[in-house]
C-alpha positions as CSV (number, residue, x, y, z in Angstrom):
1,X,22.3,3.2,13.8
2,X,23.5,1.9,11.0
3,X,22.9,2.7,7.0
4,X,20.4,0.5,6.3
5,X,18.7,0.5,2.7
6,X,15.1,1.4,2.2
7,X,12.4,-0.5,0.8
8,X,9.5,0.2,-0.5
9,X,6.5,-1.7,-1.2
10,X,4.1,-0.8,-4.4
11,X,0.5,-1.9,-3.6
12,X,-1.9,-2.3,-6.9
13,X,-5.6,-1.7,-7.0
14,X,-7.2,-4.9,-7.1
15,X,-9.1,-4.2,-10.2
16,X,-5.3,-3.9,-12.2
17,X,-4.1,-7.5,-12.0
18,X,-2.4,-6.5,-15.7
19,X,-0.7,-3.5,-14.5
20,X,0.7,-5.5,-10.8
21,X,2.3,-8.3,-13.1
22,X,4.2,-6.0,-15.3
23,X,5.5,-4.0,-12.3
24,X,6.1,-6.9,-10.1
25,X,8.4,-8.5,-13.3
26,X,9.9,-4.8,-13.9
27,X,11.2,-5.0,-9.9
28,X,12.0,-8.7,-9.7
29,X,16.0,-7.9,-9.3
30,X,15.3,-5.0,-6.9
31,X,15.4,-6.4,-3.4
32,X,14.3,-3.8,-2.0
33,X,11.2,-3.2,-3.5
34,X,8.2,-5.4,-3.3
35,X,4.8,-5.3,-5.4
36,X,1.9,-6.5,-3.7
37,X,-2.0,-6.6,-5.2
38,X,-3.9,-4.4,-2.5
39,X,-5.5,-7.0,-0.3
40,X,-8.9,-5.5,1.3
41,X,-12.1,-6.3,0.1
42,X,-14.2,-3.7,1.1
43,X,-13.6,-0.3,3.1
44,X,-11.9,0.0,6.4
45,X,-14.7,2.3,7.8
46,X,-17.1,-0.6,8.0
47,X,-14.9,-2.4,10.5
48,X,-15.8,-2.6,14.2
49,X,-13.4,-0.6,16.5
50,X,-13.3,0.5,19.6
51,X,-14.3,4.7,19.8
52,X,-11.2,5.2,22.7
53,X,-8.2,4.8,20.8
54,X,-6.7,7.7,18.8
55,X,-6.1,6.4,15.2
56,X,-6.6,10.1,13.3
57,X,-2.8,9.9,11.9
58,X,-3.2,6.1,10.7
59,X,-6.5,6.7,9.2
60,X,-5.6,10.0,7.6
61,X,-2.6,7.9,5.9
62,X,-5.2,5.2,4.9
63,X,-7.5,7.9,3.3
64,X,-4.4,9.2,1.1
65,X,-3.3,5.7,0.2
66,X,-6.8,4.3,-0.7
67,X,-7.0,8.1,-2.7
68,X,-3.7,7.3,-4.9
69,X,-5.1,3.3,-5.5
70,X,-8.5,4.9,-6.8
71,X,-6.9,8.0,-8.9
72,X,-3.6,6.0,-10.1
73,X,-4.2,2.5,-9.6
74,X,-0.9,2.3,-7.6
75,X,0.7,3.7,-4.6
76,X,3.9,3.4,-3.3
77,X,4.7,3.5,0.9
78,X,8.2,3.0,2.5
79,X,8.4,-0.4,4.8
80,X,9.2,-0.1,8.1
């Protein structure tokens, strides 16, 4: 494989629209780094899945992630 860069993508609570502008200014000339205003409206758990499929390691990401947005107002995930 070869050496390619990393990016990242910073995801804002929704309730920070101040705090994703400065941020997405402050990385405008980094290519590699994106800021995005988290998306979802309401909580994942209320979404209809099927029971069968094993999702334990997504949704324990997902738990962290939405833990960060609530306790820093920011997270920050490496893209794949």
């Amino acid at each position: 494989m070869g050496s390619m860069a990393k990016s990242y993508l910073f995801i804002v609570a929704r309730r920070e629209p101040r705090m994703f502008e400065t941020m997405k200014q402050s990385f405008a000339g980094h290519a590699q780094i994106e800021v995005i205003l988290d998306r979802r409206r309401r909580e994942r758990r209320w979404q209809i899945l099927p029971i069968n499929v094993n999702r334990r390691a997504g949704e324990r990401r997902l738990l962290e992630i939405e833990a960060l947005l609530r306790q820093l107002n920011w997270v920050v995930v490496e893209k794949r």
